[in-house]
N, C-alpha and C positions, 0 to 999 in steps of 0.2 A: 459104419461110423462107430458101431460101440466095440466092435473088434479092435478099432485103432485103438481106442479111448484105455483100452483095458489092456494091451500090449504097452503104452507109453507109461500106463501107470507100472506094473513090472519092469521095462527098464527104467525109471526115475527110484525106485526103490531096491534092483540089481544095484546101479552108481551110488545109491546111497550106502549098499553091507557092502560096497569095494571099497568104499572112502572111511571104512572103521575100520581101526586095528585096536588092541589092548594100548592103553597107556602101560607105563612101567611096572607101577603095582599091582597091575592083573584086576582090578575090581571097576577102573572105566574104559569106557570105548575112547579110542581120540580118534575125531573127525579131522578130515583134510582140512579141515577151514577153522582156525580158530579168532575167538577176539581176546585182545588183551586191552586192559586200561589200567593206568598206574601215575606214578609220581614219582619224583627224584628230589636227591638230595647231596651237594654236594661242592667242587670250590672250584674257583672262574680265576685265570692271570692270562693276562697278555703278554704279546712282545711287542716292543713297541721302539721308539729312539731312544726314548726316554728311561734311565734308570739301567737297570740291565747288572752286568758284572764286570769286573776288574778288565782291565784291559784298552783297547780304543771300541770294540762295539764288535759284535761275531753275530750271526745267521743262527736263528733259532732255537733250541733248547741251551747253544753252549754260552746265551746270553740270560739265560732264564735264574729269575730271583726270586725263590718261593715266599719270599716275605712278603710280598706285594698280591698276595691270595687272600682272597675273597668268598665269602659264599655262595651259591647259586642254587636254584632250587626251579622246577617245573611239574608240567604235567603233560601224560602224551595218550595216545591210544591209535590203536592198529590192527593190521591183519596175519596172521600167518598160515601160511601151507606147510602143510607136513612135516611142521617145528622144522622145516628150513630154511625157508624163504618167506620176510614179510617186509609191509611196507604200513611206517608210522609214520602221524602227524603228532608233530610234538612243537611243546612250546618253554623258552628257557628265559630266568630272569635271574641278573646279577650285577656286578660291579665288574669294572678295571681299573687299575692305577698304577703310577709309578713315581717315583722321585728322582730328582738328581742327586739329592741329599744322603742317597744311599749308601752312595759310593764313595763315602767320607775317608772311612779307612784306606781305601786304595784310591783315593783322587791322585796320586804322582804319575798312577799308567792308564790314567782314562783322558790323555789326551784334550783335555778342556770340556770333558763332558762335565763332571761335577763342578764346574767353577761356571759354568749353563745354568746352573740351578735352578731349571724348568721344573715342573710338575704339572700332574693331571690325573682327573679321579672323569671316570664315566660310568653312568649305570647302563645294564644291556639288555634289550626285549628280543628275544629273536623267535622267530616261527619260520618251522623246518618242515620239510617232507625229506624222508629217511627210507633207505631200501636196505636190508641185514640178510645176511648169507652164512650160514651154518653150516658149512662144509662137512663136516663130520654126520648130521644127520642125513645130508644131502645120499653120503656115499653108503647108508645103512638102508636093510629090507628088513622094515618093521613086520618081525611075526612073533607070537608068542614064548619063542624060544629066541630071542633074540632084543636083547632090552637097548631102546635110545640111550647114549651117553647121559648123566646125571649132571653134567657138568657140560655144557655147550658153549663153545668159543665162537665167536662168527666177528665178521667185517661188515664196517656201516660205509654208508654213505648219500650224498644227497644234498637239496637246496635248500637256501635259507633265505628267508626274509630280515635283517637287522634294523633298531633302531640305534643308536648310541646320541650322544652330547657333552663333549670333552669338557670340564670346568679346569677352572684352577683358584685355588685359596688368593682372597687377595679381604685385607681389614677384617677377617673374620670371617667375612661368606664367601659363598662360592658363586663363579662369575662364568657366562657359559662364553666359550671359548670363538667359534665359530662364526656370528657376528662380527665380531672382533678383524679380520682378515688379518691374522700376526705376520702373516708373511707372504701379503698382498694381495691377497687369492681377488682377479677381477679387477685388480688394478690395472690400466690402461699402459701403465710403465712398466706390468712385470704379465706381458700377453702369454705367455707361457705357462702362467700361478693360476690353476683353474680353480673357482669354488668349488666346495667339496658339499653333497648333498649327505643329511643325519640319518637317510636313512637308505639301505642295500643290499643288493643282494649278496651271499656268499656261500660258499660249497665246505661244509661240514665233511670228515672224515675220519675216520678210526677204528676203533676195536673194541669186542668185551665178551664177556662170559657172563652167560645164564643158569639160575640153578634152581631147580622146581622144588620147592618146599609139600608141594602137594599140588595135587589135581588142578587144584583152584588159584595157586600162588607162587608164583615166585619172584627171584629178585638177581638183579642182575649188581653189575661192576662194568663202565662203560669209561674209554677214553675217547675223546671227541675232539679234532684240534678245526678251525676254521679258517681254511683261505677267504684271505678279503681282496678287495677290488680298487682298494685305500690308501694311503700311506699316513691320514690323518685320523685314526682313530684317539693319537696324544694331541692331534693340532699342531705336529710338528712333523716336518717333513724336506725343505730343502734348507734357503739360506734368510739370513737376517736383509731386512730391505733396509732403505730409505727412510729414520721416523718420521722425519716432515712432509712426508707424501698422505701420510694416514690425516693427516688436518682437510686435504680434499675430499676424502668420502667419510669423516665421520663426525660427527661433532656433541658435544656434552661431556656425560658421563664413560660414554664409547669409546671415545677421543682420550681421555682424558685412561682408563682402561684398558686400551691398546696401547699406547704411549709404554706404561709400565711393564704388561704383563708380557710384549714382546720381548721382550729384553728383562731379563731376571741376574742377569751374571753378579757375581760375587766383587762388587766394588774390591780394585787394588790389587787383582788377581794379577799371577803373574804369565799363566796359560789362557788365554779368551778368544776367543773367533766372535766375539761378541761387539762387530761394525758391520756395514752397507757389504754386500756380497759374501759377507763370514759365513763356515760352514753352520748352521742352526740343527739340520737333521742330515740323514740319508737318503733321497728318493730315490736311489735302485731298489730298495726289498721294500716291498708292502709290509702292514703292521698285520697281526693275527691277533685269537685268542683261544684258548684251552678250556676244558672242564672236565671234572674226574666225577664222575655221578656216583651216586648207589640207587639205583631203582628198587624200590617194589611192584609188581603187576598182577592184578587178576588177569586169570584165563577163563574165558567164557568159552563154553561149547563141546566140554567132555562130556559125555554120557555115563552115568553109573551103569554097571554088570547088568 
């Protein structure tokens, strides 16, 4: 028995000087296993029906309005192996929005989207598990004479948990959308308009670079875009219904709220899809959103010389 005891201690401390190598400045050991925790900083847009650029409406970046960016900001913390591979829990908070009113200057080739003159602002909670891939350290044999890139590119990805709650401006405040069914969602006359729930799952993806300030710190540059499962994150997604159907499931203030906020169009327009069956959104492409972060991170778990 103390033979084993004394053999298992030797190899648990063998695996332990095989899992050090020098970090880069030659004065700590980096362990296979490190922790990071840190914080971000940085701006949130979607793509959505709503707003967008000249034209009748394009698929993704070629619809993309940077003026409708927002700030976003989090915190995350993780693991990594062999500054190649790790996996973070992270958590992200901000805004989206967009306007019809954008599109002012070129309303002649947006096809009745600015004479729509929808809008909507939503704030975004999302909790993510994330898996990053360093390619570059992947393909290096850390020895002494042989230093990790200074500068680490790597590939993210992974799930997310989201909440969001589309509003829109109406008398000054803001009125959440969703309640509202603007476009029948569960209505018994439109069995097809499913309600949408404020909160879901989605698959985060993208890119960035890491750059060690020192042992203990560094800070990254991360693009991150997220597929959703939605077409409603503006509240807008196929056609304009029936208004005198919404008097059967809603009544007051609601009633009175949906009435308006379905229908925003530009009184006297001369381009409007704005009647019973008109186009209101798109529902072939789901809605996303974007974030361009700047992290800073502690690394826990260098050893000094």
């Amino acid at each position: 028995m103390r033979t084993t005891i004394i053999l298992s201690i030797l190899v648990i401390f063998g695996l332990s000087a095989k899992g050090q190598y020098y970090f880069y400045n030659g004065e700590f050991y980096e362990n296979n296993l490190l922790i990071e925790v840190g914080a971000s900083l940085g701006a949130m847009n979607a793509f959505t029906d709503i707003g967008g650029r000249k034209g009748v409406g394009k698929k993704f970046v070629k619809d993309f309005n940077i003026q409708n960016t927002h700030i976003s900001g989090g915190v995350f913390a993780g693991l990594m192996f062999k500054n190649s591979v790790g996996l973070r829990l992270e958590a992200t908070f901000g805004t989206v929005s967009a306007y019809d009113s954008i599109l002012k200057n070129v309303a002649a080739s947006t096809n009745g989207r600015y004479e729509r003159h929808l809008e909507f602002r939503s704030p975004i909670s999302e909790f993510s598990l994330l898996a990053e891939f360093h390619p570059f350290e992947m393909i290096i044999n850390y020895n002494e004479d042989r230093r990790p890139p200074e500068v680490s590119p790597y590939v993210i990805a992974g799930v997310g948990y989201f909440h969001f709650n589309p509003q829109a401006t109406l008398n000054g405040g803001l009125v959440d959308l969703q309640p509202l069914r603007t476009e029948g969602e569960g209505f018994a006359e439109y069995p097809k308009v499913k309600e949408y729930k404020l909160s879901q799952f989605n698959f985060p993806v993208g890119a960035g670079a890491r750059y060690d300030l020192s042992p203990a710190l560094n800070i990254r540059i991360e693009l991150l875009y997220r597929f959703l499962f939605t077409d409603y994150l503006d509240d807008v997604s196929g056609k304009y219904i029936e208004p005198s159907l919404f008097s059967n499931y809603l009544t007051g203030a609601r009633l009175a709220q949906a009435l308006i906020l379905n229908d925003r169009h530009i009184p006297g327009a001369k381009y409007s899809t704005a009647h019973p069956g008109g186009v209101r959104g798109n529902p072939k492409n789901n809605d996303g959103y974007i974030t361009l972060s700047f992290k800073l991170g502690v690394t826990i778990g260098r050893e000094r010389r």
